[in-house]
C-alpha positions in Angstrom: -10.5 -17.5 -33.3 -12.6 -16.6 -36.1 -11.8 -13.4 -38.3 -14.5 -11.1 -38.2 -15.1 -8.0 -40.4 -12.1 -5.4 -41.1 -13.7 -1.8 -39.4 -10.9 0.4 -40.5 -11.5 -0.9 -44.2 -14.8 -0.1 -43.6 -14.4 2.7 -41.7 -11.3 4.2 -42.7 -11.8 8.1 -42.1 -12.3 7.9 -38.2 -8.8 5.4 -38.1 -7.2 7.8 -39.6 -8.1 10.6 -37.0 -7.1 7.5 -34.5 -3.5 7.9 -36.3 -3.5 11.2 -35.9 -3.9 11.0 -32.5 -1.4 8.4 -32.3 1.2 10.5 -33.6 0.6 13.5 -31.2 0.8 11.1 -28.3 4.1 9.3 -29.6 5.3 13.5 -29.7 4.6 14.0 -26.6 5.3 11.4 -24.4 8.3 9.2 -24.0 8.3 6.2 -26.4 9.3 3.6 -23.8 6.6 5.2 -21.3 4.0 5.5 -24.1 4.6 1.7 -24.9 4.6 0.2 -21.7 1.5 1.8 -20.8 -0.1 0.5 -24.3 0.9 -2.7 -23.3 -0.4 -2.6 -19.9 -4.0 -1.1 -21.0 -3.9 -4.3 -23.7 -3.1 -6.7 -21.0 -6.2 -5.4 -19.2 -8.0 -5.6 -21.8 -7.2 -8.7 -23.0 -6.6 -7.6 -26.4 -4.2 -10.2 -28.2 -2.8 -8.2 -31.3 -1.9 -5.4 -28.8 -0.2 -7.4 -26.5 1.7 -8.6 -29.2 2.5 -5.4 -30.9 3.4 -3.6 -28.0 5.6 -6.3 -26.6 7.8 -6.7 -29.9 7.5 -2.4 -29.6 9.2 -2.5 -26.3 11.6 -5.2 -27.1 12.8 -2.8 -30.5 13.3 -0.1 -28.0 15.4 -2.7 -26.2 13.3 -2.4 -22.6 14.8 -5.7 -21.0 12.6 -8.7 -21.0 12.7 -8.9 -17.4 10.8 -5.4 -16.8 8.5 -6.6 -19.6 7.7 -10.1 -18.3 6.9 -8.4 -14.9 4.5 -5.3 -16.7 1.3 -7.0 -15.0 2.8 -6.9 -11.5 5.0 -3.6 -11.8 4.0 -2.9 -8.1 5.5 -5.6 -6.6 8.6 -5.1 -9.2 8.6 -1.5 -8.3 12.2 -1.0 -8.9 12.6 -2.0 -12.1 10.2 1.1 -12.9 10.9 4.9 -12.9 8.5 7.0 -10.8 6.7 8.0 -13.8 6.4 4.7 -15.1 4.1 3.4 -12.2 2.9 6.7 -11.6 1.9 6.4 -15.5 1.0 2.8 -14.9 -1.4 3.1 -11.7 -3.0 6.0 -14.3 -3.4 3.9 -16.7 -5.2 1.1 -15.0 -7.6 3.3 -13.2 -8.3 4.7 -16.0 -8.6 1.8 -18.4 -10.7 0.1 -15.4 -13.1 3.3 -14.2 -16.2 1.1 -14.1 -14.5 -0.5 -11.1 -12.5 2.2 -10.1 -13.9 5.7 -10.7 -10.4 7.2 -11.0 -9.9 7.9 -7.2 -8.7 11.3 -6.2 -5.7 9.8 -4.4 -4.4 8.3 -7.7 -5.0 11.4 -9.9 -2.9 13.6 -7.3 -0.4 11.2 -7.2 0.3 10.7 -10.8 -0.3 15.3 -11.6 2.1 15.8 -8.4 4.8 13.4 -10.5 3.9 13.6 -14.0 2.9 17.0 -14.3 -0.5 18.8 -15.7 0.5 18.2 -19.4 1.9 14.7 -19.1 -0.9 14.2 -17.2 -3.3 15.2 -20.2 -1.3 13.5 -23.1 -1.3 10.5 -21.5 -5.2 10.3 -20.8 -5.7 10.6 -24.0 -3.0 7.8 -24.9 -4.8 5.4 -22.5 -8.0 6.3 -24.0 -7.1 6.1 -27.4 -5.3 2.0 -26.7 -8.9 1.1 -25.4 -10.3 2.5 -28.2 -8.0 0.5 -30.7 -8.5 -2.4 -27.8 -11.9 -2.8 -28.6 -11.5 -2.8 -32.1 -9.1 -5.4 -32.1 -10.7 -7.8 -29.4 -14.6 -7.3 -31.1 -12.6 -8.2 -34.7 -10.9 -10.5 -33.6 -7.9 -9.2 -35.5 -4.9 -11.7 -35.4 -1.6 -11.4 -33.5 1.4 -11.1 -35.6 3.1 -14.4 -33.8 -0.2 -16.6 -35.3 0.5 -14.8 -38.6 3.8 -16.4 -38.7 2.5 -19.8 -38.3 -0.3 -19.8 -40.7 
């Protein structure tokens, strides 16, 4: 995998408006929700440093590996998830998938009937904003901490 250029170097006044909405979301929302989520959107996405940041951020906040291991099939691990995890979850991947999906009205009432208008809201923009750094990490190519430590 080839570095490519650093955008937040070069760009370093919209990241930090990214931050900023970081830190509302990570106010708002619980962190072990919050993270699974960012790890699910990064899965999706394919994004490498994500996947890896998020996972070691989950296993900090000492989510078992188990429920981690089984993130990309939380529906057929259902119980190892609250009801506003997968309702949080199915959000999150018709959302972070709407060129497929559209966002269906079936999954939107589901997920404002359990997670509430507000949760709702904070965490669209959370899924939003870990595409956003998702594409910035999978066009640059930035490097996953775990390669980091073998270099």
């Amino acid at each position: 995998m080839s570095k490519r250029l650093e955008v937040f170097k070069l760009a370093p006044q919209p990241y930090q408006h990214l931050l900023a909405i970081k830190d509302y979301v990570s106010a708002a929302l619980p962190a072990e929700l919050l993270e699974l989520v960012y790890l699910r959107v990064s899965q999706i996405n394919h994004c490498a440093f994500c996947i890896d940041m998020h996972t070691r951020d989950l296993l900090k906040l000492e989510v078992g590996s188990e429920k981690i291991a089984l993130l990309p099939v939380w529906d057929e691990a259902a119980p190892l998830f609250s009801a506003a995890e997968r309702a949080a979850l199915a959000w999150a991947e018709s959302v972070t998938r709407v060129e497929q999906t559209r966002v269906p009205d079936e999954v939107y009432q589901h997920a404002v009937e359990v997670l509430g208008e507000q949760t709702l809201a904070d965490l669209t923009v959370a899924v939003t904003l870990m595409n956003a750094f998702n594409r910035f990490s999978v066009s640059m190519r930035r490097a996953p901490a775990a390669l980091a430590a073998l270099a």
